[in-house]
C-alpha positions as CSV (number, residue, x, y, z in Angstrom):
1,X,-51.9,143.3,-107.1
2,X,-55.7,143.7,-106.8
3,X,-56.3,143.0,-102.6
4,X,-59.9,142.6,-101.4
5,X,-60.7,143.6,-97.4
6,X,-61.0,140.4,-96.2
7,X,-63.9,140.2,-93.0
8,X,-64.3,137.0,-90.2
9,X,-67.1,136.1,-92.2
10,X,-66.5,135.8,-95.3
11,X,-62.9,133.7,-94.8
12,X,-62.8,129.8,-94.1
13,X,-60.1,127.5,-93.7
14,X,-59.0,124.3,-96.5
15,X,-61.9,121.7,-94.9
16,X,-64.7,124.4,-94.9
17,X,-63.8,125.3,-98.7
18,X,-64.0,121.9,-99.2
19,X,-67.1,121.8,-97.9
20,X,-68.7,124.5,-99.8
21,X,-67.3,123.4,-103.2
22,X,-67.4,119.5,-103.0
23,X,-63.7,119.7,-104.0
24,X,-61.4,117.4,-102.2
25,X,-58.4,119.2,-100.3
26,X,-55.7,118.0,-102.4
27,X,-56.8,119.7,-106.2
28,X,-57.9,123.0,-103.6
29,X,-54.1,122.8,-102.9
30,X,-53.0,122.5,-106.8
31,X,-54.7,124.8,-108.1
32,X,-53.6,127.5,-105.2
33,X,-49.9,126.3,-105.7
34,X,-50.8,126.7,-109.6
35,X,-51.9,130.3,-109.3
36,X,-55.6,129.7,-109.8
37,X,-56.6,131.3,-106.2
38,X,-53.8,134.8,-106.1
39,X,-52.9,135.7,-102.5
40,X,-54.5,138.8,-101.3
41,X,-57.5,138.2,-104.1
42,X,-58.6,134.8,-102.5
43,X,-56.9,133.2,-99.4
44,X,-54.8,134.8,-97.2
45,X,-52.2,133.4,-94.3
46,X,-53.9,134.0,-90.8
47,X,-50.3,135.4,-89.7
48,X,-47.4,136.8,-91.5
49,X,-45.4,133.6,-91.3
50,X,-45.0,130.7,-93.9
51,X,-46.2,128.5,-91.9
52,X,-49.6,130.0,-90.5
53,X,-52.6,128.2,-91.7
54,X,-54.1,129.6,-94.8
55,X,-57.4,131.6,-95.0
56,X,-59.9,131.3,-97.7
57,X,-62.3,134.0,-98.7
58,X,-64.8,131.6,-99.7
59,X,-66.7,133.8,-102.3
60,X,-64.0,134.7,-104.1
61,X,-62.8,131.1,-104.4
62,X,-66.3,129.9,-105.3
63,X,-66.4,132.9,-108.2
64,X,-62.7,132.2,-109.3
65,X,-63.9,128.3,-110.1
66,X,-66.9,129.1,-111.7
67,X,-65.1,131.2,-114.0
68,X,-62.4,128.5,-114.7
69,X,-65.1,125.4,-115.1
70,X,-66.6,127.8,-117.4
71,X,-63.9,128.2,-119.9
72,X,-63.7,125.4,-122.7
73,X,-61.7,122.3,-122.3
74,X,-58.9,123.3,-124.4
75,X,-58.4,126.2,-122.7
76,X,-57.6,124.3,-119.3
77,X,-55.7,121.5,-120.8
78,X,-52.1,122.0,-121.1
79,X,-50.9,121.9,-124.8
80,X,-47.4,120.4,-124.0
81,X,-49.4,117.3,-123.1
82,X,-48.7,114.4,-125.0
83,X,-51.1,111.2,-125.6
């Protein structure tokens, strides 16, 4: 796995990547828990427990959704999706 030095100034918690992104915190959540944001690459836990608050490295994040919103449609919908 690719691991980045995170420093104090480029990390920031859920509300301040929220913040910088105009995302709300819920789909910030998702698309962590879907794998969009990898730990060590973009967020980090502030201790080694489960439940220590989560650290974002904000330019990573901001890089790692550019990237995605810049794909085409199809690519980000799910194909086992029915209408």
């Amino acid at each position: 796995m690719f691991m980045i030095r995170f420093t104090p100034s480029q990390l920031g918690d859920l509300s301040d990547l929220c913040r910088a992104t105009g995302v709300s915190e819920r789909t910030l959540a998702r698309w962590r828990a879907s794998g969009l944001f990898q730990p060590g690459q973009h967020w980090r836990r502030k201790f080694p427990s489960p439940n220590s608050p989560v650290q974002y490295h904000l330019e990573q994040c901001q890089a790692v959704m550019s990237e995605a919103t810049a794909r085409s449609a199809h690519l980000l919908e799910p194909s086992h999706v029915s209408t």
